[in-house]
C-alpha positions as a Python dict, from the first residue, in 0.01 Angstrom:
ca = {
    (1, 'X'): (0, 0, 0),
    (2, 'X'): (-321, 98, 189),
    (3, 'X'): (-268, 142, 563),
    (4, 'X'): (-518, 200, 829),
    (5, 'X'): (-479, 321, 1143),
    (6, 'X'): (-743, 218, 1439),
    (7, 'X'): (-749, 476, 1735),
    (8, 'X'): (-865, 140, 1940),
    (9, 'X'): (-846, -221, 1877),
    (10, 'X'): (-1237, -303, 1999),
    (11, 'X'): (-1462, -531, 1889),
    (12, 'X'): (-1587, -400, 1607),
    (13, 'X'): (-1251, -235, 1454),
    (14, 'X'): (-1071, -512, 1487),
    (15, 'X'): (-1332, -703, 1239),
    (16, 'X'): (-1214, -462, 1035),
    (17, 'X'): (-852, -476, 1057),
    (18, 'X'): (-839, -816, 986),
    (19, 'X'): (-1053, -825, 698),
    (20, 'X'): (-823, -554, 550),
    (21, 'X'): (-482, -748, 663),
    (22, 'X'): (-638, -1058, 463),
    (23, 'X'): (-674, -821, 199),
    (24, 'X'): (-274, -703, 177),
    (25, 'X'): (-361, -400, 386),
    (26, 'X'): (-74, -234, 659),
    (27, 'X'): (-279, -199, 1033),
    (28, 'X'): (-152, 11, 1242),
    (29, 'X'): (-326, 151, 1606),
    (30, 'X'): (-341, 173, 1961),
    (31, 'X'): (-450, -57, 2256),
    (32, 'X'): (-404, -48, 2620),
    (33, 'X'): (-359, -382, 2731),
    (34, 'X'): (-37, -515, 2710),
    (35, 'X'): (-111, -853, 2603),
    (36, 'X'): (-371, -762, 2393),
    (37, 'X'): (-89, -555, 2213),
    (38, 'X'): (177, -878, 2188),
    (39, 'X'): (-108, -1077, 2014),
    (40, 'X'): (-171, -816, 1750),
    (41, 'X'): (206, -767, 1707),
    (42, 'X'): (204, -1141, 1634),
    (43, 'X'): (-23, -1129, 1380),
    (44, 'X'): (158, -822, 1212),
    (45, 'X'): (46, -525, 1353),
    (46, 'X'): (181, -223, 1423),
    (47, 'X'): (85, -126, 1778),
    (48, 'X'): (119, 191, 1961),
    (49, 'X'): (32, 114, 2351),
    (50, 'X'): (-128, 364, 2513),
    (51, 'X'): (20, 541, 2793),
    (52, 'X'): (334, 570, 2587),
    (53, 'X'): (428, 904, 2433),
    (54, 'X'): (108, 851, 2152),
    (55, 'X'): (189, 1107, 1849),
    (56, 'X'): (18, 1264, 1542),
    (57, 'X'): (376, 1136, 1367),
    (58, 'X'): (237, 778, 1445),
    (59, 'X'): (20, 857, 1150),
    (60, 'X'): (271, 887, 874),
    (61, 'X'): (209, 680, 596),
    (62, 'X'): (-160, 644, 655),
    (63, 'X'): (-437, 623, 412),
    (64, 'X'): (-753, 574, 576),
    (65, 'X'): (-795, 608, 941),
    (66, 'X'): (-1067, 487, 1257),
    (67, 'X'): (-1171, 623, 1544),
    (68, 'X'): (-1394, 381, 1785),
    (69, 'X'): (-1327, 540, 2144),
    (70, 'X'): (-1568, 688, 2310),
    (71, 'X'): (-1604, 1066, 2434),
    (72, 'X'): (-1551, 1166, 2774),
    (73, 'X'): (-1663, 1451, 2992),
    (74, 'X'): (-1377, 1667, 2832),
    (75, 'X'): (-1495, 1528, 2463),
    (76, 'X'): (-1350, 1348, 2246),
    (77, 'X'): (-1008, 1187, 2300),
    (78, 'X'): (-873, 1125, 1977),
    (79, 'X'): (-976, 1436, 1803),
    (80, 'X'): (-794, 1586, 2088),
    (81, 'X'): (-457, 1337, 2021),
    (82, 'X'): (-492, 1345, 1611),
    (83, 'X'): (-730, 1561, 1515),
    (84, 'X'): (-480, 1839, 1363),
    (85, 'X'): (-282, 1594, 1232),
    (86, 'X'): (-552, 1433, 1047),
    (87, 'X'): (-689, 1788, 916),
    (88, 'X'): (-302, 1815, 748),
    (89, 'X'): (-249, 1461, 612),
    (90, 'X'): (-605, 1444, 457),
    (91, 'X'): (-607, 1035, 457),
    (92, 'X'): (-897, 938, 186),
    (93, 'X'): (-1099, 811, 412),
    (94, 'X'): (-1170, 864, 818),
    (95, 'X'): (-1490, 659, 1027),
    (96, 'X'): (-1591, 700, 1347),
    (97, 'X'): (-1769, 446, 1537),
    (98, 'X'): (-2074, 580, 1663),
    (99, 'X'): (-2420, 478, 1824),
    (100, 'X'): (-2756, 521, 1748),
    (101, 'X'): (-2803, 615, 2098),
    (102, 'X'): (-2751, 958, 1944),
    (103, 'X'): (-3157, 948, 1835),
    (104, 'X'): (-3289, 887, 2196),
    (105, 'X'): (-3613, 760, 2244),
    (106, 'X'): (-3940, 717, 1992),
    (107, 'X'): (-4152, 508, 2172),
    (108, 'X'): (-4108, 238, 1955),
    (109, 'X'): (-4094, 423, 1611),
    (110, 'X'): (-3882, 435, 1363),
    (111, 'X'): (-3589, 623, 1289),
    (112, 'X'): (-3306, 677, 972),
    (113, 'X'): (-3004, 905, 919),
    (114, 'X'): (-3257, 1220, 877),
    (115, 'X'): (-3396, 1189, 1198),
    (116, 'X'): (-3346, 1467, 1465),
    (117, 'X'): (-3079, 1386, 1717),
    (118, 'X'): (-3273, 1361, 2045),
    (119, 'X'): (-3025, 1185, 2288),
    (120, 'X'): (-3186, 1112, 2641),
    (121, 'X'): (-2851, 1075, 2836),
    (122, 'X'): (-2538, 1226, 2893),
    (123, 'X'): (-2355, 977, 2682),
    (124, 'X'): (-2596, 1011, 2416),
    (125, 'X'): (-2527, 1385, 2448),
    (126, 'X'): (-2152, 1285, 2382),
    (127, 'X'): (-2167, 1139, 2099),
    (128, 'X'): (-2391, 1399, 1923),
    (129, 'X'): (-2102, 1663, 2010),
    (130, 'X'): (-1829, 1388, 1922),
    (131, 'X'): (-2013, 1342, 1584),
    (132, 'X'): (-2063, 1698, 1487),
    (133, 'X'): (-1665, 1734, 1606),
    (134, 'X'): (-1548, 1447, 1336),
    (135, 'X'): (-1770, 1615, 1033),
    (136, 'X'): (-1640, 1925, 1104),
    (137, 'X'): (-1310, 1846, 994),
    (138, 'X'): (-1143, 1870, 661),
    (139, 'X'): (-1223, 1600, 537),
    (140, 'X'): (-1501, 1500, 736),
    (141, 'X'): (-1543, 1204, 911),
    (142, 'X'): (-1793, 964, 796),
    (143, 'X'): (-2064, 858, 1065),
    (144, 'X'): (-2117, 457, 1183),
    (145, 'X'): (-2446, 453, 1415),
    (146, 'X'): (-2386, 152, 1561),
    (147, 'X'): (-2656, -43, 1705),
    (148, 'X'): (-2631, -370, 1971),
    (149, 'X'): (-2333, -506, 1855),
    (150, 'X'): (-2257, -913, 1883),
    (151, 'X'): (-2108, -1201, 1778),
    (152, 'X'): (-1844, -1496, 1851),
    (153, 'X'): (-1753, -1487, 2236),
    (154, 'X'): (-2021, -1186, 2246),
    (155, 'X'): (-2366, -1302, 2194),
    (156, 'X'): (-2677, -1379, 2365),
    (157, 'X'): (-2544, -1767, 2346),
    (158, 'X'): (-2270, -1645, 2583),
    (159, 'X'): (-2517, -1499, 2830),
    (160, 'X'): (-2738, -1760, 2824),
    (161, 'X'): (-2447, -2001, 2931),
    (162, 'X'): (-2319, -1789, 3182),
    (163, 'X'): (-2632, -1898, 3390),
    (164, 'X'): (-2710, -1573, 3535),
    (165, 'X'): (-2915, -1469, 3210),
    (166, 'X'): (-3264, -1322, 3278),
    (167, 'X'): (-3543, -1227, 3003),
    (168, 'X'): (-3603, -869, 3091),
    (169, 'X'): (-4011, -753, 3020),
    (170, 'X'): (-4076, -450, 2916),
    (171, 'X'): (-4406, -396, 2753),
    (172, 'X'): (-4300, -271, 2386),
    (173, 'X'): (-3943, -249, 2440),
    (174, 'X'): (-3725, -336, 2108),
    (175, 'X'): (-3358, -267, 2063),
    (176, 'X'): (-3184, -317, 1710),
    (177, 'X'): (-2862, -520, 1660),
    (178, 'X'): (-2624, -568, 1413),
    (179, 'X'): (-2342, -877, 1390),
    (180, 'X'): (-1988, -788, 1392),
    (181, 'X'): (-1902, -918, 1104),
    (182, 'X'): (-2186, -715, 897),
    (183, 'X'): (-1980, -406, 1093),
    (184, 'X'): (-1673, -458, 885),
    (185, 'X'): (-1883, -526, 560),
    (186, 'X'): (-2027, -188, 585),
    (187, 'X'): (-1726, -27, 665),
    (188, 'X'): (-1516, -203, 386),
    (189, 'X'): (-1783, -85, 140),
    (190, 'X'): (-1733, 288, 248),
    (191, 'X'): (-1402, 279, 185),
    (192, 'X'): (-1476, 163, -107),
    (193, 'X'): (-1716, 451, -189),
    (194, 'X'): (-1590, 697, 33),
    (195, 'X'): (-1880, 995, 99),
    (196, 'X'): (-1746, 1231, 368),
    (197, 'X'): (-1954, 1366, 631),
    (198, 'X'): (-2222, 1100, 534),
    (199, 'X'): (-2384, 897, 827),
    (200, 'X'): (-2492, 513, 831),
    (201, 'X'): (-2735, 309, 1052),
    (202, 'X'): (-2558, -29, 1119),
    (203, 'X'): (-2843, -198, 1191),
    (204, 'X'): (-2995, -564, 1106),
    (205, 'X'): (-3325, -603, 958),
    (206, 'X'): (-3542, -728, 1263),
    (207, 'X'): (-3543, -487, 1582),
    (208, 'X'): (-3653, -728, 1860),
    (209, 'X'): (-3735, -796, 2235),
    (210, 'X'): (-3416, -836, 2413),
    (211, 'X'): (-3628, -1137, 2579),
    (212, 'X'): (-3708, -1302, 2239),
    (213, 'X'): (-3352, -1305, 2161),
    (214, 'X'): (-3255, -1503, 2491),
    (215, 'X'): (-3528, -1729, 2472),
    (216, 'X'): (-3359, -1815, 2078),
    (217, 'X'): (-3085, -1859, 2212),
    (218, 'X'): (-3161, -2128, 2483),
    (219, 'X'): (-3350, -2299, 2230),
    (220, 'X'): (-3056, -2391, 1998),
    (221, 'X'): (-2881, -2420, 2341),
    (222, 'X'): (-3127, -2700, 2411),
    (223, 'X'): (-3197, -2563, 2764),
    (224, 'X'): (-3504, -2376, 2932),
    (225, 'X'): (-3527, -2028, 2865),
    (226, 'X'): (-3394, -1763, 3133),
    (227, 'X'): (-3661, -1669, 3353),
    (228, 'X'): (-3919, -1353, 3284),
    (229, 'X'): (-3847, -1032, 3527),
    (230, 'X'): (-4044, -735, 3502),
    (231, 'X'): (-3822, -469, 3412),
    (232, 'X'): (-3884, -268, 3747),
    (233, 'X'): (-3784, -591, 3931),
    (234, 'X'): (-3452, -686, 3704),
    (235, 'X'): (-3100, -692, 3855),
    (236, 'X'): (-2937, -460, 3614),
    (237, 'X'): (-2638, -220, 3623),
    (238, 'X'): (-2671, 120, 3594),
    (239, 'X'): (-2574, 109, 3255),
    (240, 'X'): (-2810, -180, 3124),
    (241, 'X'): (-3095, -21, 3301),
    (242, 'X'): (-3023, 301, 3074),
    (243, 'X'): (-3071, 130, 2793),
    (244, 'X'): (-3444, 69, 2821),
    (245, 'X'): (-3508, 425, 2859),
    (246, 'X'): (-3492, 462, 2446),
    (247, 'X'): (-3710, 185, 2270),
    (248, 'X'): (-3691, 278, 1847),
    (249, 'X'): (-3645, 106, 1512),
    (250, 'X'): (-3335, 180, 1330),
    (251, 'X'): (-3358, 157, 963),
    (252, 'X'): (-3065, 41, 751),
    (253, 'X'): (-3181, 111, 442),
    (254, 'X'): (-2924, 333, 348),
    (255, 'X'): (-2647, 112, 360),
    (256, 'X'): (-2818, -102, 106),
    (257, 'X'): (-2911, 174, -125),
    (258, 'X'): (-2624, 353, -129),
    (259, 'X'): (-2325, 78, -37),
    (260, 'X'): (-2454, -178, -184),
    (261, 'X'): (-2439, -409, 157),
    (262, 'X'): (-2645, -716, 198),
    (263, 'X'): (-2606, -864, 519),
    (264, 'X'): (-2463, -1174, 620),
    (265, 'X'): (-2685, -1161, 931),
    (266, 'X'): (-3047, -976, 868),
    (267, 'X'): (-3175, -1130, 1216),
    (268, 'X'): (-3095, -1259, 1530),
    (269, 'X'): (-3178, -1557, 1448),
    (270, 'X'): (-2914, -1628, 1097),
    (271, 'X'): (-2666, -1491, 1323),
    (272, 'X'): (-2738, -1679, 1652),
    (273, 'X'): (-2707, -1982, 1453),
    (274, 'X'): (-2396, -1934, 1226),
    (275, 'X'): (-2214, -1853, 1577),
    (276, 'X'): (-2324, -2177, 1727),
    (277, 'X'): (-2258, -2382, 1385),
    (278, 'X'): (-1916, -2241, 1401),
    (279, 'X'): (-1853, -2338, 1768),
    (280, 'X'): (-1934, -2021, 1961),
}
């Protein structure tokens, strides 16, 4: 029986790990929280919490394996944890959860899986040593740029309800975005076709204004749109503020032409709406 082992329950691996526990498949991983941990138990997984004694011999048995947590200052915490062990038990397929961060900024152009790696941040910086780290082992990792990622209970829908949503304007600025569930189709279809060392865009087909998207939303919300900042006068963290230093296209071609994948969601829009159709 297949088994797969998530380094980190997230968002976007546990889309996966579901799909694959539909599909007969043994799940096995980590998570911190505690009750986080009970409710996967409950639905059959095996969790490891961290902050227990985690070991490479919590691998045995495993087939294909997933890495989604990000690198630190001191690099990248799993390779560190399971790295060696992965290198001896050779599962047939390993994926790390990536970001296109790693390209930087173009201003608006586009960008695919050939494109130099030009991070503008430290974290950027991170990942491009984090990636180079997973397809340098034996056998290499395979590569999931992951763009804006959302979905049910994640979603511009949720913002917008939270009332403290704002359209942020920033002349030009586009960010691309990809729906959870389209996450997990891509990855199923690697496993599928494993390629090591091969790296993926996971990317919908319409990079957009982060203020178009809010302004959807409130419409199938039935309520007025957030109000228009100016970027320079925007309430934003740290974090969110970094994000409008890179404005680029992602292509996704190459998940089509080589997986195979059609998306569930190619826009914003097809995805904003199947969340609210199904409640969220």
């Amino acid at each position: 029986m297949p088994r797969l082992f998530c380094c980190g329950f997230g968002y976007s691996a546990l889309g996966l790990a579901r799909r694959l526990h539909r599909h007969g498949w043994e799940i096995a991983g980590t998570c911190r929280d505690e009750a986080k941990a009970a409710s996967l138990e409950a639905e059959g997984f095996a969790v490891t919490r961290i902050g227990e004694d985690v070991k490479p011999a919590d691998l045995a048995g495993i087939t294909h394996f997933l890495a989604s947590a990000p690198p630190d200052a001191a690099g990248d915490p799993v390779l560190a944890a399971y790295g060696a062990a992965l290198a001896e038990l050779r599962p047939a397929w390993i994926g790390y959860l990536s970001t296109t961060g790693v390209y930087g900024d173009r201003q608006g152009g586009w960008v695919d899986e050939t494109s130099a790696l030009e991070p503008t941040g430290e974290r950027g910086r991170r990942r491009v040593a984090a990636e180079r780290a997973w397809t340098a082992l034996e056998p290499a990792a395979h590569l999931f740029r992951l763009a804006g990622i959302y979905g049910p209970g994640r979603s511009a829908l949720d913002t917008v309800r939270s009332g403290k949503a704002q359209r942020v304007i920033k002349l030009g600025q586009v960010f691309s975005r990809i729906h959870v569930e389209d996450i997990a189709t891509v990855l199923e279809a690697s496993i599928a076709q494993p390629s090591p060392g091969t790296a993926y865009n996971l990317c919908d087909d319409d990079p957009a204004p982060p203020a178009d998207v809010l302004a959807y939303a409130a419409t199938l919300l039935g309520v007025p749109p957030p109000p228009a900042v100016p970027f320079e006068a925007a309430e934003l963290s740290e974090m969110a503020r970094s994000f409008y230093t890179d404005n680029k296209r992602v292509s996704n071609r190459r998940i089509k032409e080589r997986l195979g994948v059609t998306l569930a969601y190619p826009d914003y829009r097809t995805g904003l709406k199947a969340i609210l159709a199904a409640g969220g």
